[in-house]
Every structure is written in structure tokens, then in C-alpha cells.
C-alpha atoms as one frame of an Amber mdcrd trajectory, in Angstrom:
protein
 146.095 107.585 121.551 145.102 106.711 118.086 143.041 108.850 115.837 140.469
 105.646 115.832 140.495 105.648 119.563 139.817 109.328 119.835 137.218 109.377
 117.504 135.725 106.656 119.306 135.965 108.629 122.707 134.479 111.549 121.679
 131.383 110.114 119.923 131.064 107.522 123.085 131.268 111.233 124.870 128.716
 112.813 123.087 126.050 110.242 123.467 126.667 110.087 126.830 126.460 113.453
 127.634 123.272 113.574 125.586 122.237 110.946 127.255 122.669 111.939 130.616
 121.144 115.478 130.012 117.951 113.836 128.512 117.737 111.722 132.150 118.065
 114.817 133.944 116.011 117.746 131.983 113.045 115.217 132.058 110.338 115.130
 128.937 110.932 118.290 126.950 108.040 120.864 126.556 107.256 122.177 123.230
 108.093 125.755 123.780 111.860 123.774 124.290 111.512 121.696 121.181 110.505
 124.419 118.765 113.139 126.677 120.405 115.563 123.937 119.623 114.718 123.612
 115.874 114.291 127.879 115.678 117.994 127.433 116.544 119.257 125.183 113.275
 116.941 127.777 111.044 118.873 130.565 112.300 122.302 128.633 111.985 120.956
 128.155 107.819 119.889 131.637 107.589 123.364 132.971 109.514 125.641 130.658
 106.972 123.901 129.933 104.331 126.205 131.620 102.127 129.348 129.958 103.564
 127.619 126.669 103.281 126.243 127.062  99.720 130.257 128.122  98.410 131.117
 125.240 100.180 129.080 122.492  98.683 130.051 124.565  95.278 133.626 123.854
  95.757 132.833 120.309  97.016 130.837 119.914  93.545 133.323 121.408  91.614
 130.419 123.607  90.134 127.009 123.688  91.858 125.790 127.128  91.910 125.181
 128.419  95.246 121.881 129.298  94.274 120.600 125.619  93.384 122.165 124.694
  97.187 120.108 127.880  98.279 116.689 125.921  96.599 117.768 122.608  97.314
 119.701 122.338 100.732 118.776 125.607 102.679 115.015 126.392 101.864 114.443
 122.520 101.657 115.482 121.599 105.099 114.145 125.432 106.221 110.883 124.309
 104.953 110.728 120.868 106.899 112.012 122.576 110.026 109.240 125.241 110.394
 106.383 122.924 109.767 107.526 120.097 112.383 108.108 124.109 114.914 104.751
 124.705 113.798 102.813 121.278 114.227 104.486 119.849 117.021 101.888 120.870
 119.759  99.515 119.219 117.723 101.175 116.010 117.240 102.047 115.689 121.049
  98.267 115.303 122.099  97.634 112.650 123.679  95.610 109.938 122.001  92.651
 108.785 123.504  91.762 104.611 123.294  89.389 102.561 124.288  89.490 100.498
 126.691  86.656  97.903 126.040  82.966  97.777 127.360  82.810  96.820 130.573
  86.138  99.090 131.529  84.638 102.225 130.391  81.631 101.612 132.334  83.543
 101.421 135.258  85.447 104.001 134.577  89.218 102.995 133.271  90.533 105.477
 130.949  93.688 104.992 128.610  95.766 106.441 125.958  98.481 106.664 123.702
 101.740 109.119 124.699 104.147 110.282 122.643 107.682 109.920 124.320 111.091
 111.104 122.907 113.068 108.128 121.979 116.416 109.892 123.162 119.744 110.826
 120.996 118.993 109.983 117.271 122.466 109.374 115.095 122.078 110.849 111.520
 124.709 110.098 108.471 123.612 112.197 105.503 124.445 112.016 101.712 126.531
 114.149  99.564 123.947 114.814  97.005 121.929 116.584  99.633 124.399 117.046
 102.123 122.112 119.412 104.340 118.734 118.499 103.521 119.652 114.927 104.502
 120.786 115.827 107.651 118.503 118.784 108.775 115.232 117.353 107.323 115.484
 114.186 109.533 116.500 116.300 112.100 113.391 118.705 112.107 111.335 115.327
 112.925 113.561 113.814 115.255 113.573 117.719 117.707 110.429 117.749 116.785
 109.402 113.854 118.598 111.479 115.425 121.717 115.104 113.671 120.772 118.824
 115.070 121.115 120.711 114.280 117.377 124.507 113.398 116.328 124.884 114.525
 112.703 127.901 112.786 110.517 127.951 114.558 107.184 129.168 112.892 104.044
 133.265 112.606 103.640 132.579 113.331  99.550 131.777 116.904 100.412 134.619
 117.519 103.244 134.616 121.661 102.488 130.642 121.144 103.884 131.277 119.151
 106.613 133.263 121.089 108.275 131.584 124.564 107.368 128.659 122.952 109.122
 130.465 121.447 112.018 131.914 124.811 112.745 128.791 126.567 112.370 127.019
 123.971 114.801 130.077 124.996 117.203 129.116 128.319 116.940 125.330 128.218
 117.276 123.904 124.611 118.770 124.771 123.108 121.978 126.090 120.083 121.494
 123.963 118.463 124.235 121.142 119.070 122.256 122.520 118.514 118.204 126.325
 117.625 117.456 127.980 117.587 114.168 131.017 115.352 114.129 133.277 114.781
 111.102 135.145 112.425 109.055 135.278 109.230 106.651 133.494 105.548 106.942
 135.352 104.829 109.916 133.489 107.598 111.969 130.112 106.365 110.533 131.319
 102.540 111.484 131.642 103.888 114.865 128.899 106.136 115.381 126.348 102.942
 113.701 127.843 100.825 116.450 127.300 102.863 119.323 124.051 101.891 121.717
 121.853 105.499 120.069 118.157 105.372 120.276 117.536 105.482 116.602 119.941
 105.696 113.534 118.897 107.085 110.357 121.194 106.832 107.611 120.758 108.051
 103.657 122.662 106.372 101.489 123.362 103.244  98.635 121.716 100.123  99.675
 125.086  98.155 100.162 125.886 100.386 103.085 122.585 100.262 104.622 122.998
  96.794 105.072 126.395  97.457 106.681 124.660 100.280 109.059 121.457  97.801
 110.444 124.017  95.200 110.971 125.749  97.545 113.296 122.496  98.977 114.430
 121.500  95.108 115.188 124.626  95.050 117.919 122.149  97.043 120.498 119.016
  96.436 118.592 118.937 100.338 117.578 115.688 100.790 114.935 116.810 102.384
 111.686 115.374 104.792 109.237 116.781 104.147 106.153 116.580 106.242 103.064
 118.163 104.242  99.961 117.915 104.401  96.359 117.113 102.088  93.288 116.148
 102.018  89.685 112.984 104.175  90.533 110.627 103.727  86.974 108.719 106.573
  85.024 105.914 104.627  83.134 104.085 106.658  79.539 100.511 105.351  79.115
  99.624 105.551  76.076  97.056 108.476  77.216 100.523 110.427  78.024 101.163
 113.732  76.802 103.985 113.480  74.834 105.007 116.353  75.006 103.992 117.728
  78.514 105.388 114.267  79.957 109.054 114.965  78.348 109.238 118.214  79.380
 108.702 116.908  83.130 111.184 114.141  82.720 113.642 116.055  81.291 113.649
 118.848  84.424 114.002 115.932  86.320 116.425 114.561  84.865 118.373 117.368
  84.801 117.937 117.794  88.030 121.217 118.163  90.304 122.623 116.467  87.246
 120.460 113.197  88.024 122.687 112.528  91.526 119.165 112.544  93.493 117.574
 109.503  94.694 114.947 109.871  93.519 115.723 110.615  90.098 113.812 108.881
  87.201 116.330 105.909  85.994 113.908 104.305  83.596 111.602 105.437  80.937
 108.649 102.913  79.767 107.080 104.165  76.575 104.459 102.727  74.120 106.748
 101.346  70.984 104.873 103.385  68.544 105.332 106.668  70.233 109.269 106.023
  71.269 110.891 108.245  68.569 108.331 110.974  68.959 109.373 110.707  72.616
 113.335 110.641  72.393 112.975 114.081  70.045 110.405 116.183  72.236 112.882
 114.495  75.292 115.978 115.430  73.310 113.915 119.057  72.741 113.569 120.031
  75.909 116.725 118.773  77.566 118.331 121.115  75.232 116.144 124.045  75.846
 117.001 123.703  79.733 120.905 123.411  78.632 121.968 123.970  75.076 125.277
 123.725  76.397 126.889 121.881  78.973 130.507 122.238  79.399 130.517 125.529
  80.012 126.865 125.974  81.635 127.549 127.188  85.363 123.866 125.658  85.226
 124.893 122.381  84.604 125.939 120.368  88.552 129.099 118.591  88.044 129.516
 115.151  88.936 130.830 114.936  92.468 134.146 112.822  92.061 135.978 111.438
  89.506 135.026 108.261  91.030 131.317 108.841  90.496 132.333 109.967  86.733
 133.803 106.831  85.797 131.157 104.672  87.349 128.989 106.745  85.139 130.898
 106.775  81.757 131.426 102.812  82.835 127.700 102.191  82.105 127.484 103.996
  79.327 130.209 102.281  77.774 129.315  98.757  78.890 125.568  99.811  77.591
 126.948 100.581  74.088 129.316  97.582  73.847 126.415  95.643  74.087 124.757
  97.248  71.347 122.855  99.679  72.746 121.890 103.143  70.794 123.491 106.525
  72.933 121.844 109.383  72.001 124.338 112.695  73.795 122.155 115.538  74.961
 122.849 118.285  73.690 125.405 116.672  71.088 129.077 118.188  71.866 132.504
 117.242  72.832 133.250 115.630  76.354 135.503 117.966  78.366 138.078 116.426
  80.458 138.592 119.923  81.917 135.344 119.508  83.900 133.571 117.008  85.251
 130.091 118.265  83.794 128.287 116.232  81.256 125.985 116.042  78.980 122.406
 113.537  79.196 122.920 110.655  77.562 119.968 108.148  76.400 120.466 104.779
  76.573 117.522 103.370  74.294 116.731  99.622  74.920 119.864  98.075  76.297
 119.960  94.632  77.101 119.043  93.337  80.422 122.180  91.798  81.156 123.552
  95.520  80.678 124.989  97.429  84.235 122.727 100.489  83.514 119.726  98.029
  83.588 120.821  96.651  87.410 122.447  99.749  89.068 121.646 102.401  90.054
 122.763 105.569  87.845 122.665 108.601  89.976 123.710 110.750  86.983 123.240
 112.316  84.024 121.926 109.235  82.177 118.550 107.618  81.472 117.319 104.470
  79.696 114.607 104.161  77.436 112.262 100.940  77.432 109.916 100.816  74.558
 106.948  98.344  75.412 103.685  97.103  73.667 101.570  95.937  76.616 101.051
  97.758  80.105 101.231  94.200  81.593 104.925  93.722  80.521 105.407  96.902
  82.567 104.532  95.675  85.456 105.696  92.768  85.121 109.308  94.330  84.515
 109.121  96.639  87.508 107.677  94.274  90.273 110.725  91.853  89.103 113.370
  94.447  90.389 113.592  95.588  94.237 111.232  97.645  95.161 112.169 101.289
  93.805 112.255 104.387  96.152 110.294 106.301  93.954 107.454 105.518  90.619
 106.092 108.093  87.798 103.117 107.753  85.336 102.277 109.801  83.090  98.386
 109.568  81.690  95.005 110.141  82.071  93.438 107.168  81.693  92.112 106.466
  85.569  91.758 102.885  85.148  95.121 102.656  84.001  96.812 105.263  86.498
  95.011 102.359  88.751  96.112  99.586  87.555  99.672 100.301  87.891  99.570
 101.916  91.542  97.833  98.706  92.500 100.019  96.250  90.840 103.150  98.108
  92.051 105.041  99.038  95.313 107.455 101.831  95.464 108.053 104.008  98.570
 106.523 107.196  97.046 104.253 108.031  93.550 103.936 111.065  91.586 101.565
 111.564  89.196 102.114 113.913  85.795 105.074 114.639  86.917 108.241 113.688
  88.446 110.199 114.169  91.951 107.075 116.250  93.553 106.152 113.879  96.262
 109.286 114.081  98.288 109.088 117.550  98.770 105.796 117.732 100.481 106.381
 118.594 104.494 102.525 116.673 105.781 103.388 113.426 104.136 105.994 110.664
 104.657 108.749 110.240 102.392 110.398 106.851 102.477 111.211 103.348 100.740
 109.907  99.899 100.967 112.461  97.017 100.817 115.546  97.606  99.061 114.597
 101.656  98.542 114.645 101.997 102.774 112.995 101.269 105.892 110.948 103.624
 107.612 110.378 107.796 106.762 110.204 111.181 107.481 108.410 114.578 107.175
 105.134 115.457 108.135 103.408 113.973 111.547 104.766 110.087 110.212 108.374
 111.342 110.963 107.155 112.596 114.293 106.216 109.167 115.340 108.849 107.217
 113.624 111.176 109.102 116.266 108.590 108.854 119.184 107.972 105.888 121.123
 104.190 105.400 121.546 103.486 104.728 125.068 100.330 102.998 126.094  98.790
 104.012 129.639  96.001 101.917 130.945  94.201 104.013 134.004  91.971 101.597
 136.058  88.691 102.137 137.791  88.683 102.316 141.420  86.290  99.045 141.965
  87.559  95.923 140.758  84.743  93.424 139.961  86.366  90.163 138.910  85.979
  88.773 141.855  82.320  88.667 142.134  82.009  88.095 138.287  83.231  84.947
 139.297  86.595  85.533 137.430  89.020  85.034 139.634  90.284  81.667 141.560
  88.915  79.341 142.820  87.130  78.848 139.680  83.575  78.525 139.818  81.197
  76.077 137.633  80.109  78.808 135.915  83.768  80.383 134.611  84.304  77.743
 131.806  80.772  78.261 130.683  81.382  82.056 130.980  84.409  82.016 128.438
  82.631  79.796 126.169  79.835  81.889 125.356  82.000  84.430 124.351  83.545
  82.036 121.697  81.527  83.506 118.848  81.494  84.101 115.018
């Protein structure tokens, strides 16, 4: 047997398996489903320290305790609020069921059913938090899960797949391994939701799989997501935010601020407090166990390719803080791109790394304008306190998430959904909107014992009176 056609029996396996056990154990209770997501907190508190080393040798230099922050307290965090809200968010929800109905005596309501074995293909930038945040919801809504991990970070993958050996049943949450081929598989298989995080190019490739046996998708994408300056910003206070941001993971997060709109007049007085306070964070980068590498050499040179193609068109690179490159790591230093052309890569892809471009501007209209011209980003900043500004541009925008005075703070909070709109992603997670987005809502309609359509003259053979009956109810 081929390694193709073994991979592809033992996912087809799994999901049935899963499958067949959801049949037979029936809806689960939630004593079950919090005892099922108690059980991936204490596989992250029981190999944490395996798991951070790993994703520090998959990085080539990400200090374990970044992964601790990031990875293991993130997804922690999203697992023991879905453990603790779940009871609430399984209530039933009480409708109406129209006048006459409740007079009789119909009841109905909304129920909250698992959907039943949810596939999930995380991201290397995250590689746990992408996985075991969806996850919370998905135990959480009553679901079995398949977990793919990213290929980039192998040393992770399998630290995790051996960990979910040790600790999960695999009826309840697998972990299977391998490259694109494994995720073409697992996208095509008949699951009862997929959730991938990823580029937007592949999550085209995964809902056209999905599409095969019309499986919904959550998909968590990417984009240019903006940071706009009013001109009510602090300076100072708003380049200090970027640049933590920015530095953040070395900018390989999603959500990561790609572009920087600033008031002409103030752009040079920006750049230096920017320049400032990147520098303060990391005054050196090389050698600055601080400092995440970039993941791959292949991600390196799709970074230094923008840069380069951004200065060949003439635009100015300002290196933060100012030293050598190293070819003996794969750490670098910011560098701003100020103003490149539009025609320039870094303006339509894109970065996930250590890069940012500068826009100066002289009207908030052009702004707009700008950013409701691109796909619609993951993720939008502003910086200001001028409320009928801060208005203006969350009404004339769309972006999956806001934050305001600051940067990155909205995806991290557990009782509200984080997701993207259009090209960023479909559908979201966290809080109660990620319990529902793996439940389906079930209407029940409970009738009244007496059925009086008959002598309302509602039923055939159709009185006189019927047509004029439906007629009068024709109103404005």
C-alpha cells in the first residue's frame, strides 16, 4: 500500500470511528464536554515544556517562554472559559410561536446540537493556539475534532501528536501528521465542519474540497490589515503600541499591523518616536534570543524579496535598529518601507514579517478610500481621540475585528468572536459565537393539543369567507 493510500485509510478511519461513537454515546452532557476539554489543559500543562523546545527548534529561535505566553496560556485561556460557560450556552432558547399558537398553547425553541467530528488544520505561527483555541469551541458545542498541525513546524507536530497519544482518546480528539497531501485529504473527507487557518490562496483550495460534501468552513485568513493615525493620535503613545506589535512574534501573526496611515505633517516625527521605541524593545537583533526568527528560509526570501522589489522602485528603507544582516541566523531587523509605490509587492501581499509600510496622507477620506479598495483586512487600528472621527472610519470600513489605541488586543479576548470578512475568513471563534458556529441550531415547534383550523374555516373545502380572511390580513 502506498503512503497516500494509508494516509487516506487512517483519516477515513478516524472519522468513522468518531463518527460511529457520536451515533452511539447519544448528545453529550456537559459534565462530558468540560471533562473532555479539562483533558487537552492537562495534556498543555503535562508538556508544555516539550512543546515550547519544540516550536523553538522549529523557529530556529523562539524562546520557550514567548510559546509559554503565546501558544500554551493562549489556548489554556480559551479552553477554560468555553469549560466554564458551556452550561450556559446549552440552554435552550425559548421562541415565539405567534399569537394565536401561544394562546392555545404551542410552545417552541431553539436547541443547540453538536454538529459531529470537526477537522482542524492549524498554522505554524501559532501552531497550538490555532489548533486548541478552535478546539475549546468546537468540545465545547458537543463535537469530536481531527487536528492536522502545520508541516513548517514538523518537531511540534509530532511532540503534540505523541502527547495526544498519550493523553486524549482518539475517538474524542485525534492529531494526525504530515504535509499538504494529508490536509488535501483530510479537506476532502465528508467531516461536519472544517476549520482551517491559513493564507487566503489555500483557503480557497480547502472550501473547494469542503464544497465536495457541502462541509461549512471556518476560515481564519490574513491580509494587509491597516493601522490608521488621526491626526488627534498620540504620537508618541501610538508608536510605542505599533512598534510592540510589530515586533511581535517577529510580525509572522495575522493579525499583525501591515500598514501605517499617518497625517503628512507628522510622518517624520512618527518614523523617529517608531524608530525609538523599536529599538528600546531590541537594540540588537542578531544576537537577541528576544528577537523570533523567521520560520524558513523560504519565508526569509519572500520577505527580503519585498523589501528589495520596494526599494528598486524607489522606495526609502529605514533598518531598525541599523546593523549588519547575519546570514548565520535567520533573525532580522524591522525594516520601514516609507511610501512605496502601489504597483510595489509589499503594497499587495501580505508581509507576515518583520516589515511595515508607511503611508503618509493629507485627508482622512483618502484613507478610506485606500483601505475599502483592498479585500477586506482581518484586522483594523486607529489611533485618536477624536469620536467623530474614530466613527467615521469604523463606519466607512469593514474588517473582521477593530482595536482601538492600540494594536492586536481584540483577538485575544475569550467572550467575543474573532474572525474575518471576505478575503480575511469566513466565520469565527471564541466566546459563545464559536459555540454556535460549531452547533447546529435546531428549531422544535411543540403543538397544542386542539387544532382549530378547521372551524376557523381554514382548511378545505374552502369557504366564502377564506379569501376574504387572508385579505384582511394584507396590511401596511
Amino acid at each position: 500500500m502506498s503512503t497516500d493510500a494509508a494516509v487516506t485509510t487512517d483519516l477515513e478511519e478516524i472519522l468513522r470511528a468518531q463518527q460511529v461513537a457520536t451515533r452511539a454515546a447519544g448528545l453529550p452532557s456537559a459534565q462530558i464536554r468540560r471533562e473532555r476539554i479539562q483533558r487537552v489543559v492537562d495534556l498543555l500543562v503535562a508538556n508544555h515544556k516539550d512543546l515550547t523546545e519544540a516550536i523553538n527548534e522549529d523557529f530556529g529561535g523562539r524562546i520557550p517562554a514567548y510559546s509559554v505566553m503565546n501558544d500554551v496560556l493562549g489556548s489554556m485561556v480559551s479552553l477554560k472559559h468555553v469549560r466554564d460557560s458551556l452550561e450556559e450556552w446549552m440552554i435552550r432558547s425559548p421562541r415565539a410561536t405567534g399569537a394565536m399558537q401561544d394562546q392555545l398553547g404551542a410552545t417552541a425553541y431553539v436547541s443547540y446540537q453538536p454538529k459531529g467530528s470537526i477537522g482542524i488544520i492549524g498554522t505554524w505561527n501559532a501552531p497550538l493556539f490555532t489548533l486548541l483555541s478552535p478546539l475549546a469551541c468546537a468540545l465545547g458545542a458537543g463535537n469530536r475534532a481531527v487536528l492536522k498541525p502545520s508541516e513548517i513546524v514538523p518537531n511540534t507536530a509530532a511532540v503534540l501528536a505523541e502527547a495526544a497519544r498519550r493523553t486524549l482518546d482518539p475517538l474524542e480528539v485525534a492529531v494526525v501528521t504530515g504535509g499538504p497531501e494529508v490536509a488535501d485529504l483530510l479537506t476532502s473527507l465528508p467531516f461536519d465542519h472544517l476549520v482551517f487557518t491559513g493564507s487566503t490562496t489555500v483557503g480557497k483550495l480547502v472550501m473547494a474540497n469542503a464544497a465536495k460534501n457541502l462541509v461549512p468552513v471556518t476560515l481564519e485568513l490574513g491580509g494587509k490589515s491597516p493601522s490608521v493615525l488621526g491626526r488627534s493620535a498620540d504620537i508618541s503613545s501610538a508608536a510605542s503600541r505599533l512598534a510592540i506589535a510589530k515586533s511581535t512574534n517577529a510580525g509572522q501573526l495575522c493579525v499583525s499591523p501591515d500598514l501605517i496611515y499617518v497625517p503628512r505633517e507628522n510622518t517624520e516625527a512618527f518614523i523617529d518616536a517608531f524608530t525609538d521605541q523599536f529599538t528600546g524593545l531590541f537594540p540588537t537583533i542578531a544576537d537577541n534570543e528576544d528577537m523570533v526568527s523567521i520560520v524558513s528560509d523560504r519565508h526569509l526570501a519572500r520577505i527580503e524579496g519585498y523589501i528589495a522589489d520596494a526599494a528598486e522602485r524607489g522606495a526609502r528603507i529605514i533598518t531598525v535598529p541599523d546593523e549588519e544582516l547575519s546570514a548565520d541566523t535567520r533573525r532580522r531587523p524591522l525594516r520601514i518601507v516609507v511610501d512605496p509605490p502601489t504597483d510595489a509587492q509589499i503594497m499587495k501581499e501580505e508581509i507576515f514579517g518583520p516589515a511595515v509600510v508607511i503611508l503618509p496622507y493629507d485627508e482622512l477620506d483618502s484613507v478610506v478610500a485606500d483601505i475599502n479598495s483592498r479585500p477586506k483586512p482581518l484586522a483594523l487600528y486607529y489611533f485618536g481621540t477624536d469620536l467623530d472621527e474614530k466613527e467615521s472610519v469604523l463606519e466607512r470600513t469593514v474588517s473582521g475585528g477593530v482595536t482601538i489605541n492600540d494594536a492586536m488586543s481584540h483577538p485575544g479576548l475569550s467572550d467575543a468572536p474573532f474572525g474575518g470578512v471576505g478575503a480575511s475568513g469566513i466565520g469565527h471563534y471564541h466566546g459563545r459565537e464559536g459555540f454556535l458556529e460549531f452547533s447546529h441550531a435546531r428549531t422544535v415547534f411543540e403543538a397544542a393539543q386542539h387544532d382549530p383550523r378547521g372551524e376557523w374555516g381554514m382548511l378545505p373545502p374552502y369557504g366564502e369567507g377564506f379569501e376574504q380572511m387572508m385579505l384582511a390580513q394584507v396590511t401596511p
